[in-house]
LOGU-652551 format. One record per residue (C-alpha): x, y, z. Coordinates in Angstrom, 2 decimals, m for minus. Each point is the difference from the previous one (the first is absolute). Layout:
@u=X&v=Y&w=Z
...
//
This chain:
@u=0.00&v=0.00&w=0.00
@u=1.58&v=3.29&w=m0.77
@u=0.02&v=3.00&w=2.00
@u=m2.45&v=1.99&w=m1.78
@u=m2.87&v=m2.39&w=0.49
@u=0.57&v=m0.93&w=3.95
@u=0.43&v=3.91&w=0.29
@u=3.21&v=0.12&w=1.00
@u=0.56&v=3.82&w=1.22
@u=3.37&v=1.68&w=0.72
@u=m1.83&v=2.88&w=2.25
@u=m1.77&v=m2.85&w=2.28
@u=3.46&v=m2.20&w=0.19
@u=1.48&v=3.48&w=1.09
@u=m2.59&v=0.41&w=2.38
@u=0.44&v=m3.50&w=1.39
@u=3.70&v=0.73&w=0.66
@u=m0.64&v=2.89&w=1.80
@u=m2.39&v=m1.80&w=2.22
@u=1.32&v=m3.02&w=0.51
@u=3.84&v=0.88&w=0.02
@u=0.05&v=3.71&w=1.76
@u=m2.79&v=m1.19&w=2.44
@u=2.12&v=m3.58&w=0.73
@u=m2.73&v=m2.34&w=m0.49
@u=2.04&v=m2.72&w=m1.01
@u=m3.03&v=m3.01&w=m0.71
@u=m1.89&v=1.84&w=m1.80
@u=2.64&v=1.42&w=m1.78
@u=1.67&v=m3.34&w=m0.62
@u=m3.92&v=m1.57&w=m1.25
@u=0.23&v=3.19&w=m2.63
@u=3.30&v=m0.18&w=m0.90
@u=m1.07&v=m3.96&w=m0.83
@u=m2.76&v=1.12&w=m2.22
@u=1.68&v=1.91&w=m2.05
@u=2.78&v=m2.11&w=m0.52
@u=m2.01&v=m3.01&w=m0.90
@u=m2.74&v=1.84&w=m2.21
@u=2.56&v=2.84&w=m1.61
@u=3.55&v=m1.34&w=0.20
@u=1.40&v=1.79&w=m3.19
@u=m0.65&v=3.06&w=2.26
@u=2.31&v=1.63&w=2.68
@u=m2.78&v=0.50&w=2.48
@u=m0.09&v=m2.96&w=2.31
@u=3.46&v=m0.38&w=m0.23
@u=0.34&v=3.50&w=1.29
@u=m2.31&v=m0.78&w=2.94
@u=1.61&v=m2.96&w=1.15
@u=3.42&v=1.47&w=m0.03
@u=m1.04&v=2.85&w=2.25
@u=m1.73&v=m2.19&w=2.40
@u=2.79&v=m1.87&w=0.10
@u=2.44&v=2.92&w=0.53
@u=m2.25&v=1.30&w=2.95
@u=0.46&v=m3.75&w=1.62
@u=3.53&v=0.38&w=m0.42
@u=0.10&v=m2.71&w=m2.36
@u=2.70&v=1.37&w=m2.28
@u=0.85&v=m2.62&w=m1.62
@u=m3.42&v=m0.85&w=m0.97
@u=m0.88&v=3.88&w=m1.32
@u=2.95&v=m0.38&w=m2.24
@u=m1.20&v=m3.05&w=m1.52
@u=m3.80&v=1.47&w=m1.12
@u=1.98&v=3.71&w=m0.64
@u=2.21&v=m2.16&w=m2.84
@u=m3.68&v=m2.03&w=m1.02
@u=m1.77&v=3.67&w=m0.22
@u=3.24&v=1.52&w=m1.89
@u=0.13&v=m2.75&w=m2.73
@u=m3.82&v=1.34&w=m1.02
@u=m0.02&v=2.77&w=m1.91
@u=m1.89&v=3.30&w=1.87
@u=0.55&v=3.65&w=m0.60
@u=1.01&v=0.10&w=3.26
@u=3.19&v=m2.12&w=m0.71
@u=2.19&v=2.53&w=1.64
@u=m1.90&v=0.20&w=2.95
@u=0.29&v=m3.57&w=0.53
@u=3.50&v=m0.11&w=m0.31
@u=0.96&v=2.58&w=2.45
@u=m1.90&v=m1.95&w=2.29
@u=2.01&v=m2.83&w=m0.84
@u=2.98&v=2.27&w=0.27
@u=m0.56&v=0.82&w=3.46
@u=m0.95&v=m3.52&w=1.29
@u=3.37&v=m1.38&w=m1.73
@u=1.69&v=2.83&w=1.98
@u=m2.02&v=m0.73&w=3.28
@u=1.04&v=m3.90&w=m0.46
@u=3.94&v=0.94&w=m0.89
@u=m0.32&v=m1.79&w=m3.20
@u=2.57&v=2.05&w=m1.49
@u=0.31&v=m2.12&w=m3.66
@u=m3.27&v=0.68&w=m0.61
@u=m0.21&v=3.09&w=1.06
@u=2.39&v=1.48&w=m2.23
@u=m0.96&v=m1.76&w=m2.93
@u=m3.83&v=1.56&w=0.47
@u=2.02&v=3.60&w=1.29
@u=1.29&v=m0.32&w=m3.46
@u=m3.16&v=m0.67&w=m2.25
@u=m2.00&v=2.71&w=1.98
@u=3.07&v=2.50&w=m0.50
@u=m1.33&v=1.03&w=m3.21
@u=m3.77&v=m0.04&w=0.74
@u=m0.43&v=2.30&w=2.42
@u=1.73&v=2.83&w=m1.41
@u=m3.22&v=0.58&w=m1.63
@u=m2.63&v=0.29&w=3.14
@u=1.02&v=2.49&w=3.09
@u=m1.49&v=m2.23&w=1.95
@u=1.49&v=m3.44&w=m0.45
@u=3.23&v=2.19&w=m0.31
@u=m0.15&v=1.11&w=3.32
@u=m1.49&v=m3.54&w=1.36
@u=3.40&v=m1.84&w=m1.71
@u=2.55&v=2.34&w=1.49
@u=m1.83&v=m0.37&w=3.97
@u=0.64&v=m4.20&w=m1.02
@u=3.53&v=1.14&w=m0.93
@u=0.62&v=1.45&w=2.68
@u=m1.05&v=m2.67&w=2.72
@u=2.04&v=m1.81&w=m1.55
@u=3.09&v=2.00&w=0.44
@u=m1.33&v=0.36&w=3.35
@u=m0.76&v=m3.62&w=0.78
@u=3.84&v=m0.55&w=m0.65
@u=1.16&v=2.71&w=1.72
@u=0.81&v=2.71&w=m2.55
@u=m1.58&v=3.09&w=1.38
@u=1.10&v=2.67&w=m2.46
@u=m0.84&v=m1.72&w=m3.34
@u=m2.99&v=m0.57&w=1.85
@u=m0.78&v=3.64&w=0.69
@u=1.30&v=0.61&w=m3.84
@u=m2.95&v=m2.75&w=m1.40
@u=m2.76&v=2.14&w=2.90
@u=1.31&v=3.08&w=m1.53
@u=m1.45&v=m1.20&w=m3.93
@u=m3.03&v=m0.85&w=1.80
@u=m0.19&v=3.26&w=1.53
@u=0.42&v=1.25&w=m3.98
@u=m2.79&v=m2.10&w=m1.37
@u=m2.71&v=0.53&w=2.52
@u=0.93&v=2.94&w=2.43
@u=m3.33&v=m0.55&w=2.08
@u=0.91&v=m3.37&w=0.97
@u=m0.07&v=0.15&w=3.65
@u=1.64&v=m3.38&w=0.14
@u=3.20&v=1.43&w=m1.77
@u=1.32&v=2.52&w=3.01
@u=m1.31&v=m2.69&w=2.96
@u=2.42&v=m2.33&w=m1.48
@u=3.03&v=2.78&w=m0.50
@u=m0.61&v=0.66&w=3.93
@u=0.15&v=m3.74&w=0.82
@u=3.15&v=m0.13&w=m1.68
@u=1.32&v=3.12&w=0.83
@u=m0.59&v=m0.77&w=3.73
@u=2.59&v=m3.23&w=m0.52
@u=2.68&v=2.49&w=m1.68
@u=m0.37&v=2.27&w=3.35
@u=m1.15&v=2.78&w=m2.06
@u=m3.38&v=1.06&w=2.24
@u=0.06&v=3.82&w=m1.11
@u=m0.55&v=m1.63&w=m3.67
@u=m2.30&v=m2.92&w=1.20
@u=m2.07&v=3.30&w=1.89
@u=m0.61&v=1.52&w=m3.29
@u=m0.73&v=m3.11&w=m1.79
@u=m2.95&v=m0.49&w=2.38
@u=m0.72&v=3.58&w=m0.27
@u=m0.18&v=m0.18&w=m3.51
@u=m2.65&v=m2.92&w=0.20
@u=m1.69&v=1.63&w=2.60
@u=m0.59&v=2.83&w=m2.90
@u=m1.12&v=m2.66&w=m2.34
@u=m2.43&v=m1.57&w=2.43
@u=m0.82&v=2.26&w=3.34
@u=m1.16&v=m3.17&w=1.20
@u=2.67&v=m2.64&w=m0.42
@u=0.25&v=m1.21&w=3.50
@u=3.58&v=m1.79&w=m0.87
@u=1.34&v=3.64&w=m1.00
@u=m1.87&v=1.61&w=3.51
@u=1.52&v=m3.18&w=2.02
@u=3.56&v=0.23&w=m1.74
@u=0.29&v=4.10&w=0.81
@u=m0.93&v=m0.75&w=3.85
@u=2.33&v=m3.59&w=0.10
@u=3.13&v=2.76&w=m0.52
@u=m1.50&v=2.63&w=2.33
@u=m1.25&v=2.30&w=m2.76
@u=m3.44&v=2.08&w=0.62
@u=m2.38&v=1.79&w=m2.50
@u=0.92&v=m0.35&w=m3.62
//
């Protein structure tokens, strides 16, 4: 049966995720995720599902093996899916791999701000998972470039800039996401954990 006559719907399946993964309701998400994998498996969608679940679980291994099924299915969101696989090969130190996908994506996301500034915060856990602070604050400083209201971007310069010893610089980081979002309570608690006040 193909999609169009069981009604498969890209808008509902995105609605699913958001309900099933960002509210953590694992069975039901695992009985959808089984649905669409049996009725529509030339499409990325239960794949998807599954993965996430599984990455919420902490099943990493597992998420890696339904991000690789939902990445050999073609989708317009390829990209997308691949930078999640980037960032679950980083979280799982499966170097190899990682590099080889770094490599691919290299090329792809010069073309979206977005997934530009999503592959250089990968990049630089990376260099920060292995120790290497500055590159690391070199790959947050091209995500800064490619989406400036990423509030994600300075939290992570502070957290890093707090291991160099560099808390004036760590101060405005949080500051600066502070600006972005007034009510990023990581920024508010990171100003008061080095005895900062007001913004």
């Amino acid at each position: 049966a193909s999609h169009d006559v069981l009604g498969y719907d890209e808008e509902v399946r995105a609605v699913l995720v958001r309900v099933y993964v960002v509210g953590r309701q694992r069975e039901g998400g695992e009985d959808v995720s089984t649905y669409l994998m049996a009725l529509f498996p030339e499409r990325q969608g239960g794949y998807l599902l599954r993965a996430r679940l599984f990455a919420l679980q902490g099943s990493l291994e597992e998420s890696l093996v339904m991000f690789e099924e939902a990445r050999a299915r073609p989708s317009e969101s390829q990209v997308g899916v691949s930078l999640e696989t980037l960032s679950l090969l980083a979280r799982t130190r499966q170097w190899d791999r990682f590099e080889s996908l770094a490599g691919e994506l290299r090329s792809a996301v010069r073309e979206s701000e977005l997934y530009r500034g999503q592959f250089h915060k990968i990049m630089a856990e990376r260099e920060r998972m292995r120790g290497r602070y500055f590159p690391a604050l070199t790959e947050l400083d091209q995500a800064e470039e490619a989406s400036p209201f990423d509030v994600d971007v300075p939290l992570r310069k502070a957290h890093i800039l707090m291991k160099l010893d560099a808390a004036d610089k760590a101060a405005a980081e949080y500051r600066k996401a502070l600006k972005i979002d007034p009510r990023c309570t990581r920024a508010a608690e990171g100003l008061r954990s080095l005895g900062v006040t007001g913004p």
